[in-house]
Structures are given as structure tokens and as C-alpha cells.
Backbone as JSON, one array per atom type, in Angstrom:
{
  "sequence": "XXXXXXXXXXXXXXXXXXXXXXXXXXXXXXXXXXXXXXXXXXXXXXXXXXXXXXXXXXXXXXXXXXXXXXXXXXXXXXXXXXXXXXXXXXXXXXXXXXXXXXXXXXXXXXXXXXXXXXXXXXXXXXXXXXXXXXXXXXXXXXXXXXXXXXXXXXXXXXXXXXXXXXXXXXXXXXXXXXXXXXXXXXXXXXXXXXXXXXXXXXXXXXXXXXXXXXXXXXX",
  "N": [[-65.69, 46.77, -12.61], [-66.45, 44.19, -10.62], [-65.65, 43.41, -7.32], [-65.65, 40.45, -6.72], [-65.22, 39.63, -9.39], [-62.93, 40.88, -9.37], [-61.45, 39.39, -8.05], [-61.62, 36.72, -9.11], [-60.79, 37.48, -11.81], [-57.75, 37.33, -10.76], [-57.05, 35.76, -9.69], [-57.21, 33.32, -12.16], [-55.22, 34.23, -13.9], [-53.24, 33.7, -12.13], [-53.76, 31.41, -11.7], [-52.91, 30.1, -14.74], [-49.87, 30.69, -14.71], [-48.16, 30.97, -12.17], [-45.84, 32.13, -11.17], [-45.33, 34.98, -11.83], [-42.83, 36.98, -13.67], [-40.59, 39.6, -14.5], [-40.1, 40.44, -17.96], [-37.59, 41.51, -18.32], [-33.96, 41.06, -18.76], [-31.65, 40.44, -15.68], [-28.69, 40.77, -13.28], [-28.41, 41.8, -10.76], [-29.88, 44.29, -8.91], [-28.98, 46.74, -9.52], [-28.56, 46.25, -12.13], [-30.82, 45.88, -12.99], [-32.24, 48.39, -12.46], [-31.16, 50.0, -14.47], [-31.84, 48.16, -16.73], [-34.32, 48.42, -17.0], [-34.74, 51.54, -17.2], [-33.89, 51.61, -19.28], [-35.51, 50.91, -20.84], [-38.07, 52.35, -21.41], [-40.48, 53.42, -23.53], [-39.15, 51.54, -25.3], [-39.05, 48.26, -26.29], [-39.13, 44.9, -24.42], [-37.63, 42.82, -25.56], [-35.86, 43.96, -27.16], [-33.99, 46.14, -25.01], [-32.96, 43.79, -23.79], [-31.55, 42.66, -25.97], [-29.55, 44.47, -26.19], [-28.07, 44.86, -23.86], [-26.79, 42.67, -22.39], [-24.9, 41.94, -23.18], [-23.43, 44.1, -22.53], [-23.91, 43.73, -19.26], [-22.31, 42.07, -19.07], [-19.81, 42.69, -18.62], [-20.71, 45.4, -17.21], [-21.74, 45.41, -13.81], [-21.79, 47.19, -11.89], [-22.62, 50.59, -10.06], [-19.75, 51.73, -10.41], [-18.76, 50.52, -12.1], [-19.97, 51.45, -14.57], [-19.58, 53.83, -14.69], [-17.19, 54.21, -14.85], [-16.98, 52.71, -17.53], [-18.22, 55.08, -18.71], [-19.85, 57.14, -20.93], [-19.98, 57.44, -23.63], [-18.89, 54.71, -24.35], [-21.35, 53.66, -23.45], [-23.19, 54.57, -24.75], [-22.67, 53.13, -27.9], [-23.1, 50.13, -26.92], [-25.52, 50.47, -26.38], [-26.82, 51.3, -28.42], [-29.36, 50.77, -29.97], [-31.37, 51.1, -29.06], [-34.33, 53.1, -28.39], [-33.7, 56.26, -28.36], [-31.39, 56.3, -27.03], [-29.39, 58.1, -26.38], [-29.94, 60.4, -24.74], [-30.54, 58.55, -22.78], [-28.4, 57.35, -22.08], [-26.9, 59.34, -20.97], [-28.58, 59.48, -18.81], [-28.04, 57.31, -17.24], [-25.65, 57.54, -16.67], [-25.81, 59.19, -14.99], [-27.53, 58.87, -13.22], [-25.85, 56.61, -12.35], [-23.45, 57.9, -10.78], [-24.76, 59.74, -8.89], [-25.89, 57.34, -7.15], [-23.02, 56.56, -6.23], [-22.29, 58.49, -5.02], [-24.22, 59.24, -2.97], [-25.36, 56.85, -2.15], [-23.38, 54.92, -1.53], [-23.13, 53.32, -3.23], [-25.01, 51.54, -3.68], [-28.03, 50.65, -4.98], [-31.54, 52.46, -3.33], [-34.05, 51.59, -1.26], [-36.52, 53.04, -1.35], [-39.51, 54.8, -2.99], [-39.25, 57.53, -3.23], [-36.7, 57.97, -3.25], [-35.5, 56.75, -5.11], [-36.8, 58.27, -7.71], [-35.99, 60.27, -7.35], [-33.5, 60.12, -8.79], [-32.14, 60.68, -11.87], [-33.75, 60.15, -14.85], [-35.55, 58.64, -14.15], [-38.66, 57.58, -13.36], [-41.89, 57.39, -11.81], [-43.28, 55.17, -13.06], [-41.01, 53.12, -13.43], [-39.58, 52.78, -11.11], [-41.79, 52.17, -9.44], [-41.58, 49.27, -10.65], [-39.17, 48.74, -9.83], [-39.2, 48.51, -7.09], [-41.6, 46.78, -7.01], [-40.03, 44.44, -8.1], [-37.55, 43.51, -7.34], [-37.61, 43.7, -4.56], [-40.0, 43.15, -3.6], [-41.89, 44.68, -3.48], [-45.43, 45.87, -2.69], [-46.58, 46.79, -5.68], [-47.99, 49.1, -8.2], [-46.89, 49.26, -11.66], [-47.7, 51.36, -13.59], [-47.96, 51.1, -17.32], [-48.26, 51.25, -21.07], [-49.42, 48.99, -21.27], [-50.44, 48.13, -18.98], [-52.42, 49.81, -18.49], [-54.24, 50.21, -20.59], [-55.25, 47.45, -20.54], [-57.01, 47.89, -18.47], [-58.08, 49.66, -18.49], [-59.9, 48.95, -20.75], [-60.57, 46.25, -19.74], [-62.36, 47.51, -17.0], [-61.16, 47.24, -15.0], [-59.71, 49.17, -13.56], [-60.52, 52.34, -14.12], [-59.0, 54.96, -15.51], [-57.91, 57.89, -16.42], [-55.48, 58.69, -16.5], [-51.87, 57.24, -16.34], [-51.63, 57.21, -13.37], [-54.43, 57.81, -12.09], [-55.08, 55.06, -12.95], [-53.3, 53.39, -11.35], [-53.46, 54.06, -9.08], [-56.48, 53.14, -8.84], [-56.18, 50.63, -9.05], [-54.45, 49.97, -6.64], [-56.4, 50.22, -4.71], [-58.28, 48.1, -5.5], [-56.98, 45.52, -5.86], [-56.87, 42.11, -4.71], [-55.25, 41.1, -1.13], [-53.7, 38.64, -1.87], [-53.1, 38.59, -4.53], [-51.22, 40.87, -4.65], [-48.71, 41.27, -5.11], [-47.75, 39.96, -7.63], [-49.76, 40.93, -9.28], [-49.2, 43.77, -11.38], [-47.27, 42.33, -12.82], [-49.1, 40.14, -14.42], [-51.15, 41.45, -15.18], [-49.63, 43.47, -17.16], [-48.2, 41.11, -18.74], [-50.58, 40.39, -19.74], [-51.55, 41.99, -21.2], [-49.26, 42.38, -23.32], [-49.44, 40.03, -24.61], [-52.18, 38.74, -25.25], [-54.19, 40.83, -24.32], [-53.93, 42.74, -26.51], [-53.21, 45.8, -28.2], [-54.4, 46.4, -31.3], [-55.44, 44.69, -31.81], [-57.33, 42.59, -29.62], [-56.76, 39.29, -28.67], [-59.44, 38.05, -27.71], [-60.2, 35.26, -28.42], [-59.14, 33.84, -27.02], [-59.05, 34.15, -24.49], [-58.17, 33.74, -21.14], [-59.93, 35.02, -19.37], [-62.33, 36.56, -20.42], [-65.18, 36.32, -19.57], [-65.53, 38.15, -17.53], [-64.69, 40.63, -18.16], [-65.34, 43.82, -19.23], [-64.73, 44.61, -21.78], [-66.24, 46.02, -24.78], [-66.18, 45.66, -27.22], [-64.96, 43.6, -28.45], [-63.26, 40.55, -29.67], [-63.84, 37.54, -30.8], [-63.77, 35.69, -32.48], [-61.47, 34.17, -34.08], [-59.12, 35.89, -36.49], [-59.56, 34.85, -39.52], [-60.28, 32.44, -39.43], [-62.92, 30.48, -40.09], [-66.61, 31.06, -40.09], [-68.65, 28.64, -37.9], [-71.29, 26.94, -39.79]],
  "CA": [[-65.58, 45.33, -12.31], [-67.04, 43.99, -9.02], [-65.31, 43.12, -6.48], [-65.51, 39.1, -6.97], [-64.68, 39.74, -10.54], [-61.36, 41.1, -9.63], [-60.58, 38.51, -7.48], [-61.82, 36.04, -10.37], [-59.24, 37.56, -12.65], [-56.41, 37.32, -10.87], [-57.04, 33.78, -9.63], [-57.17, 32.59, -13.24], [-54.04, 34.37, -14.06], [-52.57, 33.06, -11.57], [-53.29, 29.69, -11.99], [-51.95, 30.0, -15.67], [-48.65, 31.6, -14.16], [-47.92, 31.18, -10.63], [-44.96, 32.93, -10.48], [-45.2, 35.91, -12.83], [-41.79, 38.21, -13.62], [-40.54, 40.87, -15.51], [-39.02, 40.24, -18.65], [-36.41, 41.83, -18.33], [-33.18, 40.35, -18.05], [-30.81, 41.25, -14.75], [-28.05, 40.32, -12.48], [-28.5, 42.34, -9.71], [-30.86, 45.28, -8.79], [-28.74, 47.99, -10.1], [-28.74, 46.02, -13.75], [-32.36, 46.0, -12.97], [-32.63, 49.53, -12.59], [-30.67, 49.99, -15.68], [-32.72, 47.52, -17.61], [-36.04, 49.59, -16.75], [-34.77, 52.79, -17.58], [-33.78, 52.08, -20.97], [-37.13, 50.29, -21.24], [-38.95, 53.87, -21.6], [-40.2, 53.77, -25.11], [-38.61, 50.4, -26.14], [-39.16, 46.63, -25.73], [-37.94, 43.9, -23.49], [-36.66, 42.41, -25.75], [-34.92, 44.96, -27.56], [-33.25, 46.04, -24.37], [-32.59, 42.77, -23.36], [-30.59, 42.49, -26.63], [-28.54, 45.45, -25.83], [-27.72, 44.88, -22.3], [-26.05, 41.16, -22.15], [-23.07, 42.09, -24.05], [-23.71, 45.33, -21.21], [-23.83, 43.43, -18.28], [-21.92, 41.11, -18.88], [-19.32, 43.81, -18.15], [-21.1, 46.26, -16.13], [-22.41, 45.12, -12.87], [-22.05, 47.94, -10.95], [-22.47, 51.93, -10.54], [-18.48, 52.22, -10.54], [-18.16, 49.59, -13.52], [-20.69, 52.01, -15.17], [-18.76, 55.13, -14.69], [-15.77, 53.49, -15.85], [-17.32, 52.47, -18.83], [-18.22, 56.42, -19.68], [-20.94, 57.52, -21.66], [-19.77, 56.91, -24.97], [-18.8, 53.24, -24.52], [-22.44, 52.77, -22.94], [-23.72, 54.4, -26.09], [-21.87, 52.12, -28.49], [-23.67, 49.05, -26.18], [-27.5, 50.56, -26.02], [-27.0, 52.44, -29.8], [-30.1, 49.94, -30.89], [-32.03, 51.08, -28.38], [-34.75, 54.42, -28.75], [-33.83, 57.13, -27.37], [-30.23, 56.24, -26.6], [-28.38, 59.3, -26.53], [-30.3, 60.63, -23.51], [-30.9, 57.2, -22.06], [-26.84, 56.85, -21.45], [-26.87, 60.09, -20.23], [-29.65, 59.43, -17.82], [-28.0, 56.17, -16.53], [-24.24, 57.8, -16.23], [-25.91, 60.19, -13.54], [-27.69, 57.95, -11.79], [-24.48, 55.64, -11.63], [-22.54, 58.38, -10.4], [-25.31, 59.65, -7.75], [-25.53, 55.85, -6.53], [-21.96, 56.37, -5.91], [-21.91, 59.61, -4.0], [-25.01, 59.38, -2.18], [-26.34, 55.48, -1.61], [-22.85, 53.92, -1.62], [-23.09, 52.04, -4.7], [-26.56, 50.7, -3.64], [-30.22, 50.82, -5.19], [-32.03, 52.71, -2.67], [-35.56, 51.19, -1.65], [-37.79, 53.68, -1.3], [-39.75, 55.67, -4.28], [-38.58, 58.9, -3.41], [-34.76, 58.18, -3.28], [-35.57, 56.35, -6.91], [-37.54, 59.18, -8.62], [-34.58, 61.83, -7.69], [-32.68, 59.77, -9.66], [-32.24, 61.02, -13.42], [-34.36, 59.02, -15.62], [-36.37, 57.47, -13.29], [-39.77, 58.72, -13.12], [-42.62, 56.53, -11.14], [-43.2, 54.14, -13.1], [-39.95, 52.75, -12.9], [-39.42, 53.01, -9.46], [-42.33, 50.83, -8.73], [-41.06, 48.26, -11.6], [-37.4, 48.2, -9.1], [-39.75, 48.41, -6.13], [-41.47, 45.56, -7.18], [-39.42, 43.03, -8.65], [-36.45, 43.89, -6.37], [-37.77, 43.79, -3.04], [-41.48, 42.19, -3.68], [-43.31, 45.57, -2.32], [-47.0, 45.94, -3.51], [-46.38, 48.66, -5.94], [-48.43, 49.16, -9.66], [-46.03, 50.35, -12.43], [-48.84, 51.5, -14.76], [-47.41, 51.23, -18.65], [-49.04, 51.19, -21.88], [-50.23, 47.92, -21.33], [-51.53, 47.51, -17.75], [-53.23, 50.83, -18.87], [-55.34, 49.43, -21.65], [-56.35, 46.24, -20.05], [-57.64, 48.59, -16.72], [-59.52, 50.43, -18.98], [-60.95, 48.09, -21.5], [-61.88, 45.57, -18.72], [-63.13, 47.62, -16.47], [-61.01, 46.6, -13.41], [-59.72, 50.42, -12.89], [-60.7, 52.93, -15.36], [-58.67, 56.13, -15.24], [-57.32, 58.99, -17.89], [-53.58, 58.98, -16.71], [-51.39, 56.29, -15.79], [-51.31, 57.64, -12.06], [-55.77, 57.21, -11.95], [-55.47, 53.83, -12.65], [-52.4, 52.95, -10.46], [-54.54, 54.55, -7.4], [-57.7, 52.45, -8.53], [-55.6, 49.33, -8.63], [-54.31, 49.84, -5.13], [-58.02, 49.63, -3.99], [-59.13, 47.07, -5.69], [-56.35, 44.17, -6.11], [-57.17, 41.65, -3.13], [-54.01, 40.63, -1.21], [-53.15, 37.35, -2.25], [-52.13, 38.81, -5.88], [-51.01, 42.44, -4.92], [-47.34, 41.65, -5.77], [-47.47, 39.9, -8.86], [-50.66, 41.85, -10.23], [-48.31, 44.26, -12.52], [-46.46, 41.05, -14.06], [-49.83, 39.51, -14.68], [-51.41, 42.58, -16.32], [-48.53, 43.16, -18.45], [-47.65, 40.05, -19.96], [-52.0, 39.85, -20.57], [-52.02, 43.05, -22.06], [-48.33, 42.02, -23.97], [-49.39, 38.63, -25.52], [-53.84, 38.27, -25.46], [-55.02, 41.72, -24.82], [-53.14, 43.42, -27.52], [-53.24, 47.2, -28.35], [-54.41, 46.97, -32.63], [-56.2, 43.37, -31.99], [-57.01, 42.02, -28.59], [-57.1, 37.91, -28.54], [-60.25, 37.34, -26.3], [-61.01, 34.28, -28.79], [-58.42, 32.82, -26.02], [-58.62, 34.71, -22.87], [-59.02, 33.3, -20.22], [-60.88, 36.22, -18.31], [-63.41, 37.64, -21.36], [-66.38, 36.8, -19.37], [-65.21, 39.29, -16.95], [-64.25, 41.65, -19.0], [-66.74, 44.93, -19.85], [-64.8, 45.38, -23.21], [-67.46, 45.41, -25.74], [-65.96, 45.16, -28.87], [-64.63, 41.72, -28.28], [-63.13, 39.78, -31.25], [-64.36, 36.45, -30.01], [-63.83, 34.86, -33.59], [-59.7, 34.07, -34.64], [-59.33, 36.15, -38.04], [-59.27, 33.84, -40.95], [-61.2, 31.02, -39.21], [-64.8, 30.4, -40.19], [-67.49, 30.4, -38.76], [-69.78, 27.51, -38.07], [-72.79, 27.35, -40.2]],
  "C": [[-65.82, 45.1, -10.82], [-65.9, 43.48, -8.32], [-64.29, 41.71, -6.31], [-64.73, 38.79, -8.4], [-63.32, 39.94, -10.3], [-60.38, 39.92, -9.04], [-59.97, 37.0, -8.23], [-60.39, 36.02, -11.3], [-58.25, 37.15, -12.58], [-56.15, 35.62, -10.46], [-57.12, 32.87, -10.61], [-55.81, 33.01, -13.75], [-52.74, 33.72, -13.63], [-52.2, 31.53, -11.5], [-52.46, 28.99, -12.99], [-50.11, 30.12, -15.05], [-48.35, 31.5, -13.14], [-46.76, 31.99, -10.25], [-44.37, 34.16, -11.74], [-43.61, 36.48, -12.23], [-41.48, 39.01, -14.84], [-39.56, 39.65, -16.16], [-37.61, 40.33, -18.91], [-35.01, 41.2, -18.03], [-31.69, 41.04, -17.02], [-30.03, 40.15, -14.18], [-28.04, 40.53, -11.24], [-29.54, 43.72, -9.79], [-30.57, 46.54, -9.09], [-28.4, 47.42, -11.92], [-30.22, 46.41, -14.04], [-32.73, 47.14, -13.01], [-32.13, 49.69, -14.05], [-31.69, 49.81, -16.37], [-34.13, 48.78, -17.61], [-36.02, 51.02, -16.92], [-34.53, 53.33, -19.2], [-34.84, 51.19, -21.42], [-37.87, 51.21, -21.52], [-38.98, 53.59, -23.29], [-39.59, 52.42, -25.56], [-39.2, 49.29, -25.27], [-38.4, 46.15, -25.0], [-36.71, 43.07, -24.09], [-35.67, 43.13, -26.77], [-33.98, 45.6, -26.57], [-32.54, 44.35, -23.98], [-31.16, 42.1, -24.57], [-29.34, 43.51, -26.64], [-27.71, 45.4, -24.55], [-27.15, 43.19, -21.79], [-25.03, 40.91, -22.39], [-22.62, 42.93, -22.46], [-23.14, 44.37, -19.85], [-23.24, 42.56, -17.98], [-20.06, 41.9, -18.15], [-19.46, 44.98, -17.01], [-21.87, 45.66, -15.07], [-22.56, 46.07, -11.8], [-21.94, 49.53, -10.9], [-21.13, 51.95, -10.99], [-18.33, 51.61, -11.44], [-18.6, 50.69, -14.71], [-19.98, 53.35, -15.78], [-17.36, 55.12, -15.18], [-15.76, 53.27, -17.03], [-16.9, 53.54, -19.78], [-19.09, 56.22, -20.7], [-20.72, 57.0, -23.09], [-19.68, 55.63, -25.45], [-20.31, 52.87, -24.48], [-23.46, 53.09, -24.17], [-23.5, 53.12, -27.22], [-22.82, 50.87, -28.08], [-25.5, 49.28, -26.36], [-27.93, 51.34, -27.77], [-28.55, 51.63, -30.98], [-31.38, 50.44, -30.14], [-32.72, 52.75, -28.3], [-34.11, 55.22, -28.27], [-32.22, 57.71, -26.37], [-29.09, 57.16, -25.87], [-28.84, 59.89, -24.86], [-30.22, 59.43, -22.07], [-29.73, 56.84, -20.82], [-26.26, 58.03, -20.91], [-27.29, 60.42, -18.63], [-28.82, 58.35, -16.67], [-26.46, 56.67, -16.07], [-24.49, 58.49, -14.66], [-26.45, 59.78, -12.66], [-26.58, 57.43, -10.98], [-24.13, 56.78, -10.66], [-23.33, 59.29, -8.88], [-25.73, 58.74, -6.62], [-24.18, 56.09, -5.35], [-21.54, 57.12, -5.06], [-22.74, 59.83, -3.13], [-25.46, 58.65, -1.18], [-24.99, 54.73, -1.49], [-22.8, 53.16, -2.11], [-24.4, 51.36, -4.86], [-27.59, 51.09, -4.09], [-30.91, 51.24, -4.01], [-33.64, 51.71, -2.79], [-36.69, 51.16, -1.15], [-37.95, 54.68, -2.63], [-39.46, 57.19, -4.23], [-37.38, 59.14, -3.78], [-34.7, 57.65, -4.72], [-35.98, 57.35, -7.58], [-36.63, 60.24, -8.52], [-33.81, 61.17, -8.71], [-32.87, 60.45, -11.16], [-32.6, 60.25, -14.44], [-35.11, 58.18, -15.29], [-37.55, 58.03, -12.41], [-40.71, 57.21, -11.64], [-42.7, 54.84, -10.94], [-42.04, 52.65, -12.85], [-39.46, 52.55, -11.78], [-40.52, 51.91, -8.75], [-41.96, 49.51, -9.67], [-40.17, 47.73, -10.26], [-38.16, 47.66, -7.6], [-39.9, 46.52, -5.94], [-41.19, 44.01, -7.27], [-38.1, 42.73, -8.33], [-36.9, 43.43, -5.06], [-39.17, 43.16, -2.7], [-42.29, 43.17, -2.94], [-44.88, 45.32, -3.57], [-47.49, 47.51, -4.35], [-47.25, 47.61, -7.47], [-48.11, 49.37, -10.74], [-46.97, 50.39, -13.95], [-48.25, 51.54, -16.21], [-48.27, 51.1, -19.64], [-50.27, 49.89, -21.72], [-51.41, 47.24, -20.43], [-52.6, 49.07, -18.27], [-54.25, 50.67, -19.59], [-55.62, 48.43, -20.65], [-56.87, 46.7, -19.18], [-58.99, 49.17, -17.1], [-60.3, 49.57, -19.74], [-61.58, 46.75, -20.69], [-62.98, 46.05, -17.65], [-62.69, 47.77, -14.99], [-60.35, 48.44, -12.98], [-59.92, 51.26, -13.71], [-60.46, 53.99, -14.46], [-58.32, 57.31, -16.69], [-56.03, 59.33, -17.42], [-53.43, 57.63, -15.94], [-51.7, 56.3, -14.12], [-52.97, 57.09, -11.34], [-55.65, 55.48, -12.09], [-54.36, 52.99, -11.15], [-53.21, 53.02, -8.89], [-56.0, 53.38, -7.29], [-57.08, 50.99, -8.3], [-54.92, 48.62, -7.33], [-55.74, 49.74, -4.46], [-58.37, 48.54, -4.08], [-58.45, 45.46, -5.76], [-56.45, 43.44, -4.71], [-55.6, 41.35, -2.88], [-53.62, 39.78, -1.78], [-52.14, 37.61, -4.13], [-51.3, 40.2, -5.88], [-49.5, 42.49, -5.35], [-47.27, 41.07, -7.08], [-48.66, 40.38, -10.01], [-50.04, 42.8, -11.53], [-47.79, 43.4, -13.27], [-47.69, 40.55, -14.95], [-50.29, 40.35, -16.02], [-50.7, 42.55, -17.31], [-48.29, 42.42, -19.27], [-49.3, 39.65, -20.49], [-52.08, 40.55, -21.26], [-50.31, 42.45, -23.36], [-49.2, 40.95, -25.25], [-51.21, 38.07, -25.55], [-54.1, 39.67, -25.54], [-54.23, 43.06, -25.37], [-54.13, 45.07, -28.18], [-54.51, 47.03, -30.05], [-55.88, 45.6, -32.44], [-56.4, 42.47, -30.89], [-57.56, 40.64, -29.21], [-58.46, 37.51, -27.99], [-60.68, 36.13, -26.94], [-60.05, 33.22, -27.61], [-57.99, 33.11, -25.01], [-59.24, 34.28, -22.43], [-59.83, 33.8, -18.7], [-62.02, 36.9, -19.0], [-64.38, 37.18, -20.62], [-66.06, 37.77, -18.01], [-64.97, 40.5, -17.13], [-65.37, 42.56, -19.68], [-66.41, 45.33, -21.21], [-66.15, 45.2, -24.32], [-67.72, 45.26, -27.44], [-65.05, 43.91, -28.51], [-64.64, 41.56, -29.56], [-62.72, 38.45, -30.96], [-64.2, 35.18, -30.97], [-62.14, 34.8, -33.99], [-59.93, 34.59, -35.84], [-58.94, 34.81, -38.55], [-59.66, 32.71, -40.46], [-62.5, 31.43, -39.33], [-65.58, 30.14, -39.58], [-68.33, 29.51, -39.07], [-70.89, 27.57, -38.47], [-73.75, 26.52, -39.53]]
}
């Protein structure tokens, strides 16, 4: 995708959206970490239904650790993966607590030691925490990178790198929200929408399904 094209993109996105965010729902930046770690493998809004009862209670590493693993099971038990998940998030809490002083560190190194908290994640907190110009590549910005064209890589990490090249400033912090919720809700994994995107002539995919199933076409 050229250059102008990318800029194209995001300036139509944007216009839809002006102030893209994560789904997710938080109180503070250590719910937020939370939220995004038991996001691995599950939905937003499948966490989001687990974590309101959660947070409405837990707000903080020490609330967390208080809780204890088992309670936080019990709370996330809907959620994939669980068993590890509330394992993952007890040890963060409790390295929070002995290392950062209760606080979300915010830089990606002091996040990725954490237990359960690989990259992507880390630029998610980065992100939508602190407003840096980070990429958090996921299933979704992954597909739309590749099937438009705008960074084409073979691991999450290739496109994240081409997307730092190529996103102009003006969108570089809410570029990940944008992606996401296009690849979420138009350019869909089984069946992308483009009969109602509003970027397909930009777009190098070339199987395009340009027609709505079950509407006819004009003779």
C-alpha cells in the first residue's frame, strides 16, 4: 500500500471514529492490565462479563492478593484458559507489590517480565494507558495488514515493525484501535464486509465480497 494510501485509510477511519478505544472495560491501569491479560484467547466481551462483578471489588494489586487465586478463579471461571490466567495475574499482582509499589510500570520491558504478559499486551497497556505510539498486533490487526496490503508480514512481530514505518503521525496512537475494531466488525476473519467498507478501494485484497449474501443482483 503506497504511502498516500495509508494515509487515506486512516483518515477515513478516523473520520468515522475520532476517538477510537479499546473495548475493554477498566477503572484504572492495573484493571487494564488485568483486563488484557485475560483477553489472550478470549473476547472483549466475554472478559468484560467476567471482570465487573471483578472489579468492582478488586481495584488494586493488594485487593488482588487478598482476593487469592481461587476466589479470582470462581470470578474469571467463564473465561478460556482460566486456571492459568488467575495464576498469571496473582504473580503479577504480587510482583507489582514487591517491585513497582503497587503501580503499572510504563515501560515494555518492566511489563513483559511480568507473568502473563507477553508483547502484545504490553503495547495494548502502553497504549491505551499512557497514549505511547505502540502496535499490539492480534489476530485481527494481523489479517487486515495482510489482506490490505498496508504491512504484510508472517508473524505478528513483521507486521508490528512494518506498521511503525508506515503509519503517518497524526494516527500513530489510535491506529491499533482503528485496525481492530475494522478487522472486529467489516473485515471479518470467515467473511470480510467490503460491500460496506469504507477503505476497499484501497485495499489489495482480491477476493473481495463486494455483493451482501442473500441480496440480488441487479439485472
Amino acid at each position: 500500500m503506497k504511502k498516500a494510501d495509508v494515509f487515506e485509510f486512516f483518515r477515513r477511519l478516523a473520520e468515522e471514529n475520532p476517538d477510537p478505544q479499546t473495548e475493554l472495560e477498566y477503572g484504572n491501569v492495573y484493571q487494564l492490565l488485568v483486563a488484557v491479560v485475560l483477553s489472550a484467547q478470549s473476547t472483549d466481551v466475554g472478559v468484560n462479563k467476567a471482570t465487573r462483578a471483578l472489579f468492582r471489588e478488586v481495584k488494586t494489586p493488594s485487593e488482588m492478593i487478598a482476593l487469592g487465586e481461587e476466589e479470582l478463579k470462581e470470578h474469571i471461571k467463564t473465561i478460556g484458559l482460566f486456571n492459568s490466567k488467575a495464576k498469571n495475574v496473582i504473580a503479577l499482582s504480587e510482583i507489582l507489590e514487591r517491585e513497582h509499589g503497587g503501580e503499572v510500570p510504563a515501560d515494555r520491558d518492566s511489563l513483559t517480565a511480568l507473568p502473563g504478559v507477553g508483547r502484545k499486551t504490553a503495547n495494548v497497556v502502553l497504549n491505551s494507558a499512557h497514549g505511547a505510539e505502540t502496535f499490539a498486533v492480534d489476530t485481527h490487526i494481523f489479517r487486515v495488514c495482510n489482506r490490505t496490503g498496508m504491512a504484510k508480514g508472517k508473524t505478528p512481530l513483521a507486521v508490528e515493525l512494518g506498521l511503525e514505518k508506515k503509519v503517518p503521525g497524526p494516527f500513530r496512537v489510535g491506529a491499533h484501535h482503528w485496525l481492530i475494531l475494522h478487522g472486529r466488525y467489516i473485515c471479518k476473519a470467515r467473511m470480510p464486509e467490503c460491500w460496506r467498507c469504507p477503505v476497499v478501494d484501497l485495499c489489495s485484497f482480491k477476493a473481495k465480497v463486494l455483493e451482501k449474501p442473500g441480496r440480488k443482483a441487479k439485472s
